[in-house]
N, C-alpha and C positions, 0 to 999 in steps of 0.2 A: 392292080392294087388300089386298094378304097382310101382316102385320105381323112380322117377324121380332125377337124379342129373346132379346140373350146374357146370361143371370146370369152375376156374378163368382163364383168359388169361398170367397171370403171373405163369401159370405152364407149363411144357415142357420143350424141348430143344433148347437151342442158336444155332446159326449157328454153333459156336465152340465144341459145346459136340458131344460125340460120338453116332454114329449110334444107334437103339434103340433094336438091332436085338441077340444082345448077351443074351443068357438065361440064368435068373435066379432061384431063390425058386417060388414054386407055391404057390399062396395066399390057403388062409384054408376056401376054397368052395366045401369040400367034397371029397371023394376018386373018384367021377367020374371025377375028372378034370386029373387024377395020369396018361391018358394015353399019353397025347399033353401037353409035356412042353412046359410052360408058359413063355411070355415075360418078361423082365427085368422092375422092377418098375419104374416109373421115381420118381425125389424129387421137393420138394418143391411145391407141387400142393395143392390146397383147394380144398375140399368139402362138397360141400350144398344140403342138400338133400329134394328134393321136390315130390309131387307125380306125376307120370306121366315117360313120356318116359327118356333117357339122353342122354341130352344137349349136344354137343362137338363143340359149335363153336367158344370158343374162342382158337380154334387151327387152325382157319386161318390167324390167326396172326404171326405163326412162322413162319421160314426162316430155314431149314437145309438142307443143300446138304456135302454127304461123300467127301470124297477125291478122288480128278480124276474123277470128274463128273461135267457134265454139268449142267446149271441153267436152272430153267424156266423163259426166258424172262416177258411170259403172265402173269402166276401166281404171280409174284412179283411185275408188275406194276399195276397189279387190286388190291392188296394187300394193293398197296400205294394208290389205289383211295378213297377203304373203310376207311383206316385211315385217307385222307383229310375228307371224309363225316362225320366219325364220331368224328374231329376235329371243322370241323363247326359246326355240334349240340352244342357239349361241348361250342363253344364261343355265340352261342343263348342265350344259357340258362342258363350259368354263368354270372359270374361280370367281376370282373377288373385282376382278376388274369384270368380265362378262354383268357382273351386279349392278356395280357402279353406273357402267354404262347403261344398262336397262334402267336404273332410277333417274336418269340424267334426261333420257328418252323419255320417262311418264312424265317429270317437271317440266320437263323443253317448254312444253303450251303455254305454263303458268309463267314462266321466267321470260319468255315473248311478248305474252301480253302486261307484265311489269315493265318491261323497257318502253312496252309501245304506252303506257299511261305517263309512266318520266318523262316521256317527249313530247308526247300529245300537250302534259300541262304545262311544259318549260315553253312550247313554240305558243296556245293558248296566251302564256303571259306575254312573252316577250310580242306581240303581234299588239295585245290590248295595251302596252303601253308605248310601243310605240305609234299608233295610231291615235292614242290621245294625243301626244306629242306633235305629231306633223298637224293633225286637226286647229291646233291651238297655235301653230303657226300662221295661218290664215289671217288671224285677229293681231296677233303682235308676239312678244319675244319677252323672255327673260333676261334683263341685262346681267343678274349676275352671275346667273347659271342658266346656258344657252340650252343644255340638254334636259333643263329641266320641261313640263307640261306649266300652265298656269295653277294649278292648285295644290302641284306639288312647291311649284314657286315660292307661293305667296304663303304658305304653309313655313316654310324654313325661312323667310322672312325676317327680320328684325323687328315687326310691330306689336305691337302689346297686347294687341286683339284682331282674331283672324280674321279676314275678309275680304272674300276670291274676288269681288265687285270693285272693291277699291285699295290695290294695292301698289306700294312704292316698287317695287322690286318689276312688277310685271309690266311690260312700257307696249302702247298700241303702236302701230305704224306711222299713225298721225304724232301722237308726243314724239317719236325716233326721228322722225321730217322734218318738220313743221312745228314741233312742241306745241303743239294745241291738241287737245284731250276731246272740247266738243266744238260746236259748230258746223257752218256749213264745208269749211275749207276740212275742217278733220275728218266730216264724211264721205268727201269724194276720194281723200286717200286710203281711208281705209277700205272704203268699197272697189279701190280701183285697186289696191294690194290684195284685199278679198281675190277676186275673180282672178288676177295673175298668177299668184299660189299656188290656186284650183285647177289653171288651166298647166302650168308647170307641174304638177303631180300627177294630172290628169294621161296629158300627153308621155310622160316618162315611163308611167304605167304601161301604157298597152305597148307603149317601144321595146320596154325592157321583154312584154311575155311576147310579142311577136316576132324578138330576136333571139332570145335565148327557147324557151318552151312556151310555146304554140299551147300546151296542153291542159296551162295553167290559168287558162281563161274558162270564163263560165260558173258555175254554184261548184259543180262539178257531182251534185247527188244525181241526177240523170247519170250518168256513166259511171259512179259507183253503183248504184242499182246494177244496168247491165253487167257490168263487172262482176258482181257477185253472184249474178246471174247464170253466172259459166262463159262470158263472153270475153276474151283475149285483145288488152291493146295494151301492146309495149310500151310501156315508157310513160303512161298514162299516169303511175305510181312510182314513178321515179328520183333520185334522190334532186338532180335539175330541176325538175318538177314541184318538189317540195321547195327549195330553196326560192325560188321565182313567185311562185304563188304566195308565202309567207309574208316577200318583201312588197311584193306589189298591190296585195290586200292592204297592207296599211296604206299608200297612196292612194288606191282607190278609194278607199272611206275619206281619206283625208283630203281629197279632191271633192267633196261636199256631191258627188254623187249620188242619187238614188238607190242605196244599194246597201250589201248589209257585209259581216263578216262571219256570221254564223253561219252561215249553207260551205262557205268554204274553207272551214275547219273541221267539217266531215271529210272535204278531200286531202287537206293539210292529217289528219290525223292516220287514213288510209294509207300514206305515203310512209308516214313511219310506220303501218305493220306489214306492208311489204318490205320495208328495208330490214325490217329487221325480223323477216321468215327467212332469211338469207342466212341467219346463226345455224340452225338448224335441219340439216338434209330431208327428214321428212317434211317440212312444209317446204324448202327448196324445192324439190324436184316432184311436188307431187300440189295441183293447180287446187283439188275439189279440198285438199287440208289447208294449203295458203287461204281459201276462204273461210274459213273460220276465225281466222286472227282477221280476217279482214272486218268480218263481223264486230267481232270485239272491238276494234279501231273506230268502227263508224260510232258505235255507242258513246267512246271514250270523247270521241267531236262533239257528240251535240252536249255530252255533260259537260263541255268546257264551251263550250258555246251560251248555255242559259246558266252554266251550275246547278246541272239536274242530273247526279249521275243515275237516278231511275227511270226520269225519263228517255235519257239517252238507250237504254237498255229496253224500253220497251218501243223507241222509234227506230232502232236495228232491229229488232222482230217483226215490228208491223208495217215500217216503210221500206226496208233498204236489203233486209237480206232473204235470201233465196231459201236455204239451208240451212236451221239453226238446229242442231242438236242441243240437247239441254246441258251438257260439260259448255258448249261454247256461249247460252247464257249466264252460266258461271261466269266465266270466265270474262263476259264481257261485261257483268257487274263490276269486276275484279276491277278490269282496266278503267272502267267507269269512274269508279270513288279513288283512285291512283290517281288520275289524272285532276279530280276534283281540289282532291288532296294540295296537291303541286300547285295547282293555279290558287285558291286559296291561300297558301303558302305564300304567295309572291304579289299576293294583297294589289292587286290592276283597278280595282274598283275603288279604292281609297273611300271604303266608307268601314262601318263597324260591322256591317253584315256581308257574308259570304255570297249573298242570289244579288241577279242583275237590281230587279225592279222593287223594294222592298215596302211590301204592303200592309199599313198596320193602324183599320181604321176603329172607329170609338165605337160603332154602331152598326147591330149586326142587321141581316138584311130580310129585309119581310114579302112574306106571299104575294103579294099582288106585284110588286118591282118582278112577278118571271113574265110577266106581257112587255115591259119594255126589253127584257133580255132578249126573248122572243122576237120582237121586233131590230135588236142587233143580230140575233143570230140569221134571220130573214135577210137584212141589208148585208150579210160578210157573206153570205150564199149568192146573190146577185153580183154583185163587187168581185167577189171571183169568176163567176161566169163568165162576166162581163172582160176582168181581164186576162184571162185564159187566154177567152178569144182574141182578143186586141195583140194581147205580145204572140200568139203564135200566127198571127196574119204576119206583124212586122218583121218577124226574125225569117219568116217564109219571103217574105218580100227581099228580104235582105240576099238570102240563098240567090235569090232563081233573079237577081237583078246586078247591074255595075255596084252598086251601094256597099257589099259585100267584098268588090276588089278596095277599097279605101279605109282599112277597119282606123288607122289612126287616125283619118279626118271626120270621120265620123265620132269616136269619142272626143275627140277637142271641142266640136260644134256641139256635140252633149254636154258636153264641160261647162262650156261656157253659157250656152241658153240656161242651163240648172243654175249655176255660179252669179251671174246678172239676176235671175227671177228672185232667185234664195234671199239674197243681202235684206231686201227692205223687210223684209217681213220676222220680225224674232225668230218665231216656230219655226219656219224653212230653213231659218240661216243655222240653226241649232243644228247638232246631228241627229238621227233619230232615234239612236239611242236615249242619251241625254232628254228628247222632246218625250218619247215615251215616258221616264224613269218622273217625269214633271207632270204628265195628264194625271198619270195613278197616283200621283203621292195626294194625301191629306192635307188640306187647308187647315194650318194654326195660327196661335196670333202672334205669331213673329214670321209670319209668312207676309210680304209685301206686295209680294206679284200683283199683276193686275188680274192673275185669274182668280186670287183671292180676297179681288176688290169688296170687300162687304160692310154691311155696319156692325160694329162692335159693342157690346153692351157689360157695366159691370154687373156681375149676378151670379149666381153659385148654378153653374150646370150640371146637372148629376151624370150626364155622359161625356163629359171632360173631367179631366186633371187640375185643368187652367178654371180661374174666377173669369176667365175674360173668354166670352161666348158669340160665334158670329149670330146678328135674328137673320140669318142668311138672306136679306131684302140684299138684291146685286147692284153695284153701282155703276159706272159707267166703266171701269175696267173690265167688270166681267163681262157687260154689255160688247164692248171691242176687241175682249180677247174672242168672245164669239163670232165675231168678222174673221179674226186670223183666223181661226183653228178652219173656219170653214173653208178658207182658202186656202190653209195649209191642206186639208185633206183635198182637195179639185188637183191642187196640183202636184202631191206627194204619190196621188193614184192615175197622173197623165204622164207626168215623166218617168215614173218607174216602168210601164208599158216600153217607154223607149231604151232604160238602161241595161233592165232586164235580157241579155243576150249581147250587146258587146262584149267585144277582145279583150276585156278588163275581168279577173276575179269580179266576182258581183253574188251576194247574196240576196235572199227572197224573203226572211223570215222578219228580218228589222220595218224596211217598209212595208209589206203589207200590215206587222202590227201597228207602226205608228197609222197607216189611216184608219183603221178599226178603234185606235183609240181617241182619236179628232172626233169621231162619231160620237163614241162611247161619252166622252166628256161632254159634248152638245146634247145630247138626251138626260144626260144624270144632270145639268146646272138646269135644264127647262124642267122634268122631273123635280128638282128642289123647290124651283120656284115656284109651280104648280102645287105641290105641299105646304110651301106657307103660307101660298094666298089664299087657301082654302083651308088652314088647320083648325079651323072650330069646325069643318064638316065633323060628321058623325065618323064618315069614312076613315078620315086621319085622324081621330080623335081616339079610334081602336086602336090603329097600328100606330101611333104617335102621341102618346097621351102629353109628352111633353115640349111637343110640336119644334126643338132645337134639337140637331142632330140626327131628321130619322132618315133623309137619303144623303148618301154620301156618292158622290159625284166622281171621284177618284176609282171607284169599284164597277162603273159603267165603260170607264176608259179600261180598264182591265177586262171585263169580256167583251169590249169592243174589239179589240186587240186580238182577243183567242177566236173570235168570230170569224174576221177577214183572213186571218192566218189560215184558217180551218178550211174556210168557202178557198183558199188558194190551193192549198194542199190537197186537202180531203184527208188529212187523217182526224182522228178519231180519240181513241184512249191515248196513246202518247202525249195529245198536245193537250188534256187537261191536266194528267201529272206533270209535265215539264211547265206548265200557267202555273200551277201553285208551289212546282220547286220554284220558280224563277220568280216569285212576286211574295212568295212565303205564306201567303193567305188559304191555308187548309181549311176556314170555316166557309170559303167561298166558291166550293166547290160545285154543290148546283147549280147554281147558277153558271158556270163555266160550263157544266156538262148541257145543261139546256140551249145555250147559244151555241156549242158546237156541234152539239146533235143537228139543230133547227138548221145550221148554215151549208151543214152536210146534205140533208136533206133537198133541199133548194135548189144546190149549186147542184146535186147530182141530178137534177129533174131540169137543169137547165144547160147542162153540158157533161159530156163523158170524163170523166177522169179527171188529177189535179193536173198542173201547172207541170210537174215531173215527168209524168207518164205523155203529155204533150209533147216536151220536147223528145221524150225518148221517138215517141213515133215522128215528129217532124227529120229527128238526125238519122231515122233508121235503125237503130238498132233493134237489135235478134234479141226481144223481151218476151219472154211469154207471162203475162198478168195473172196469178193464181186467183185473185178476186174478180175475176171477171168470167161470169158462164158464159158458156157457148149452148146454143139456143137450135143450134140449126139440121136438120136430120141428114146427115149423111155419113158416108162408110169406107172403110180403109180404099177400097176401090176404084173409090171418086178419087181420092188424094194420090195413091204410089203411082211410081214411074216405074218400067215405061207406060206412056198410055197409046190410043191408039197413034199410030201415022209415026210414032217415035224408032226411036233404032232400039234394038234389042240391048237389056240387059249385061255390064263388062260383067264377066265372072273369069272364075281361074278353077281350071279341073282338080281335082282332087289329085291325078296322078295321070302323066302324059304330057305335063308342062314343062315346060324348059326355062332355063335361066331366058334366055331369049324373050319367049314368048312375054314373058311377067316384065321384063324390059320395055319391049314393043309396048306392051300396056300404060306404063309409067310415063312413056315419053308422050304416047298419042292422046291421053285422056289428065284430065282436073282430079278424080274423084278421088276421094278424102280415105276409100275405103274400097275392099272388095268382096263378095259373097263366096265362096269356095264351095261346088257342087260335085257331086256325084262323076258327071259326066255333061258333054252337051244335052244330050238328047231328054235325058229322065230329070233335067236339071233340079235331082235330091238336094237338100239342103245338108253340107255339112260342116259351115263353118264362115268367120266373119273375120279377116284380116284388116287390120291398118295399115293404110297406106303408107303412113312415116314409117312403123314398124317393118316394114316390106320393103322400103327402098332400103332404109340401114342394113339388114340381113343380107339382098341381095349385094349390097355396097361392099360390106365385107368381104363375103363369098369368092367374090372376083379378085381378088387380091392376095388368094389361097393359090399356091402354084395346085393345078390338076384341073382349076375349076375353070371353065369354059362357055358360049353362050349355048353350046349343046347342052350342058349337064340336065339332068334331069330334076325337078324339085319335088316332093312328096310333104304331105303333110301328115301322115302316120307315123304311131311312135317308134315303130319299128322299120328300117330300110328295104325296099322289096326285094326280090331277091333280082341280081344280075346275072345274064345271060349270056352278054360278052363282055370280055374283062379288059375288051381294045377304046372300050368309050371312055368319058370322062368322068369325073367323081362327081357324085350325087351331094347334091344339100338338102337336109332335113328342118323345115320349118316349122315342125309341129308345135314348139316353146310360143312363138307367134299368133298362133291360128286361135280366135276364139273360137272352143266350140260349142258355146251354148247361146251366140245370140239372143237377143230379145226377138219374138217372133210372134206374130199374130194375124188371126186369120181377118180374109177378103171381105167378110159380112162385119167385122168389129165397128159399132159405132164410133163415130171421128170423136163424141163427146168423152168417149174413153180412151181413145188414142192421147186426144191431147192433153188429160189427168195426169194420165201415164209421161209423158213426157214433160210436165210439171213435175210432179212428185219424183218421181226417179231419175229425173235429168239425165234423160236419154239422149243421144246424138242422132241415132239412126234405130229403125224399125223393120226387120222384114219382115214381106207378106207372102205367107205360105198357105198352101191346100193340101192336106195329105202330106206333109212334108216335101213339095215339091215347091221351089222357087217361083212366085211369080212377079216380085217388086218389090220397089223397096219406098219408104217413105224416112223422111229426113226431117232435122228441123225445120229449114229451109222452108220445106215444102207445107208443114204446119202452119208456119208464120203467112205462108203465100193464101191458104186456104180459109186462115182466117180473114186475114186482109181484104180477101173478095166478099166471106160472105157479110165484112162488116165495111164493103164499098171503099176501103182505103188503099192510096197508092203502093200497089203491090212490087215495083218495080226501085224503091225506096233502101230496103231492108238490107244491111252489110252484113248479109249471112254468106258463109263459104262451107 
């Protein structure tokens, strides 16, 4: 007698459970099984017992990939085709609810990435104000509302006229001690409660993510790349994760380190659209559709990051995602301006406009100012090169030395060397936020600063508002704010090298803008001054006939800023749409585009790849870079395994195999997958099995009374015919078996193999001749071949 049984599809394992490969008790099918321990049972599975062969295809329904391994692109969007297919049936030939549900299934996406924009801009807010809050704790306190920031303070104040500089309500450290406001006694406690703060926030920070998530450290856009990439780490996007990173980002800024919070609020944002692919079973159980919301998630970060929901949507395309369908650029505009929405909504920037930096100057910009552009966009091209290489020597230093076992004494002593240098100097002591939102803004005449130090004339200027006009001659404040800025940028672009890469959240995009706009502003005050001491030339007498107001100084910190940002990253269009959402200046878009072309340029002529794609190749990760050719001539042949002196190819026969045998295979070998041929000898190609899908099958099987390690396995739809009826019952794998592999022949250039595995997000490749087996080639084995012929440590890579 044949025993036929149907598993339900509701048994197996989730993406989330663990591998199926741990051994457990042997089922009680006789002492002949006592030789080859047996797989681990799974739970929760039904069984129907019918006569004839067994059933195993509702186990192409699952989705599991281990940890540190890559996805099958293929196999998970066919996955999702047969569940649209077998979704339309279901609405044929049901009713009203069959409907419903199909509509609830098209919305699913939309409703996803809604929830994922409500959180992206509820955590967005709650993150910017509480990081103003702990930041402004450094300096001193609110006595009558502790949870207030200082400007929310002195704003709900009782004074009759606002002003954040001199208010009752907002008390230093020194008036709370000592009651003395200035001096020398009120400088050494403020400066010594400065650095305390810093170093209490500092320390707390990487305590909290190296006790609770580990995972929560870093920008975290390196490992969302890979991630979206098709690469698997649990817990990476987690709700721990989210939680941890959230809190500890604000200590981090507010421990005055070199560091931003925009890079990680693309991982903050990722974490809510994983948490919430979790409503819905087709992005549940199925890894290549979770990426999609993932896509949309990163967009929704960086538009709550600048308040650029277009640029966000175009540095998900261009930076961060793998895979974007055009429903998932929808869709991640969508979550984009939701997310905008929300943070707006919850007004973190306490001003009257919506973008971080808001730029709004009298005087628009003329032809000959794109030579100094040009010259910023040259210095952000170098400046990143320069620190490329600096942070990935240190963070390499860090790996492969004891420096690495100490990660919390190492940010304290960062803490503190930043936290001591910072205090004397205004611009350092500022955050860089704030020090940016000050280089761009416009000099007026209730502007005091010393970078505004000018002489003031009364006279009617036709490119002002104001009767009161600077002859922009500098006086001795701007003269010295020129000392800071120069030393805020020496040292804003030496310590960031070193914070860049601690155990601490840390973003990348705040400082390198603030040093490109140190720069930016020391070119545009010499530029002015250079125009007025020469405004009867003929030269400025064209482009300035009215010799007040024609460079504006504030517009050169602004693509100073997009320059170094540019020469760090290397992107491109994104980061001039997200310069002009973030600073609102649409008229000053060539100029942006000329200095981040120039820095692009530069920096790629002077080093491979941004800041991102470094750390990916320093931590290893399994990236394959779509912008990058491959140059080098050689052919699948060079690449598949086996090669020579190797051991021959694991295969499994088409028909001849036993439970056994395919056991024997499981326990003895690693491999993620198996080729299924013809025979040994003619080894025809007729099919490509998953490993996980293979051990679940056989896992079952065993736990079938009849089935034994003799039974025989067949992967044909039909059961062959049996000769004696004394054996044991046969299992039918055919639901399992791919049988249309990807396959390509021995002569295929490597520079189309690995398009092909770009663009298709292929796992695995085999190499056939005539349709006979002769190898196989893997991701793995791509990443290995590039690595050598572009000389990089090949033995790096956490590919499985």
């Amino acid at each position: 007698m044949i025993l036929m049984t149907t598993f339900s599809s509701s048994g197996g394992l989730s993406s989330g459970d663990e591998s199926p490969l741990p051994m457990g008790p042997p089922p009680r099918n006789g002492p002949e099984n006592e030789d080859i321990p047996l797989l681990r049972s799974p739970t929760g599975s039904s069984l129907l017992h019918y006569r004839g062969e067994v059933n195993l295809s509702g186990l192409t329904d699952q989705t599991h990939y281990d940890d540190f391994h890559t996805i099958d692109w293929v196999r998970d969007r066919t996955r999702e085709r047969i569940r649209q297919k077998a979704l339309q049936k279901h609405v044929r030939q049901g009713g009203y609810l069959a409907k419903l549900r199909k509509s609830f299934d098209a919305s699913s996406g939309w409703i996803v990435v809604l929830l994922v924009g409500l959180a992206t801009g509820f955590s967005a807010g709650v993150i910017d104000i509480g990081t103003t809050w702990m930041s402004d704790l450094k300096e001193g306190v609110c006595v009558d509302d502790f949870y207030f920031n200082k400007e929310a303070c002195c704003f709900q104040s009782n004074q009759t006229e606002y002003d954040v500089e001199h208010c009752s309500s907002w008390k230093s450290w020194s008036e709370l001690f000592i009651h003395e406001d200035s001096g020398s006694r009120a400088y050494v406690v403020n400066y010594f409660c400065y650095v305390t703060m810093a170093l209490v926030f500092g320390t707390l920070c990487v305590w909290m993510v190296r006790l609770f998530a580990p995972y929560a450290c870093g920008s975290g856009i390196p490992e969302v790349k890979t991630i979206l990439s098709g690469f698997v780490i649990h817990g990476y996007l987690g709700v721990r994760t989210l939680f941890i990173k959230a809190l500890t980002i604000m200590m981090a800024v507010a421990a005055g380190l070199s560091l931003g919070k925009e890079g990680p609020l693309v991982h903050v944002a990722c974490c809510c659209g994983n948490i919430f692919t979790r409503i819905h079973g087709k992005y549940r159980r199925n890894e290549a559709k979770k990426r999609e919301i993932l896509s949309a998630a990163s967009a929704a970060g960086v538009s709550v990051a600048f308040g650029a929901p277009i640029g966000g949507v175009l540095f998900s395309l261009e930076e961060v995602s793998y895979y974007f369908p055009h429903k998932t650029m929808w869709r991640s505009f969508f979550s984009a301006l939701v997310a905008a929405l929300v943070l707006g909504y919850m007004h973190p920037y306490q001003t009257d406009h919506v973008v971080m930096f808001y730029a709004n100057y009298s005087s628009p910009w003329h032809l000959f100012e794109l030579v100094p552009f040009l010259v910023l966009g040259a210095f952000g091209g170098v400046f990143g090169a320069i620190f490329i290489h600096a942070n990935l020597w240190w963070c390499k230093l860090r790996k492969t030395t004891r420096l690495g076992k100490y990660p919390i004494i190492e940010v304290a002593a960062v803490t503190f060397v930043t936290a001591v240098a910072a205090f004397p100097n205004q611009y350092t002591r500022m955050g860089a936020s704030e020090l940016i939102a000050v280089l761009v803004k416009s000099c007026s005449a209730s502007d005091y600063s010393i970078l505004c130090d000018y002489n003031q004339s009364m006279a009617l200027n036709v490119n002002n508002k104001h009767n009161i006009y600077y002859d922009e001659v500098a006086l001795d404040g701007v003269m010295k704010s020129l000392w800071l800025l120069t030393l805020t940028m020496i040292f804003k672009g030496f310590i960031t090298v070193f914070t860049f890469g601690l155990k601490v959240p840390a973003g990348l995009f705040i400082p390198s803008m603030a040093v490109g706009a140190c720069i930016g502003r020391i070119i545009g005050i010499g530029m002015q001054q250079l125009a007025w001491k020469y405004k009867d030339e003929a030269f400025f007498l064209y482009f300035c006939p009215t010799s007040v107001g024609c460079i504006e100084p504030g517009l050169y910190a602004m693509v100073g800023a997009a320059a170094c940002l540019g020469g760090v990253t290397r992107m491109t269009v994104s980061l001039v749409v997200i310069m002009f959402e973030l600073t609102g200046g649409l008229t000053y878009i060539v100029p942006l585009m000329v200095a981040i072309m120039t820095s692009k340029w530069v920096g790629d002529s002077l080093s491979k790849g941004g800041i991102y794609d470094g750390h990916i190749l320093l931590n290893g990760y399994p990236f394959l870079d779509s912008k990058e050719e491959f140059e080098h001539i050689t052919l699948a042949c060079d690449v598949m395994r086996p090669r020579r002196n190797d051991a021959p190819l694991t295969t499994i026969n088409l028909s001849g195999t036993t439970v056994g045998d395919i056991r024997a295979k499981l326990t003895s070998t690693e491999f993620k997958g198996f080729p299924v041929v013809l025979d040994s000898e003619t080894q025809l190609l007729e099919g490509y099995i998953n490993r996980h899908e293979l051990s679940m099958a056989i896992d079952r099987a065993l736990h079938v009374q009849g089935i034994a390690n003799e039974s025989a396995v067949y992967f044909s739809a039909k059961p062959p015919r049996r000769q004696d009826a004394g054996y044991p019952d046969q299992i039918g794998l055919h639901h399992v078996l791919d049988k249309s592999p990807f396959q390509i022949s021995e002569e295929t250039p490597m520079e189309t193999v690995l398009e092909m595995f770009r663009k298709i997000g292929l796992r695995q490749a085999l190499v056939v001749r005539n349709g006979r087996l002769l190898g196989i080639i893997t991701k793995k084995d791509v990443l290995k071949h590039v690595d050598q012929m572009s000389r990089v440590d090949v033995d790096a890579r956490l590919v499985h």
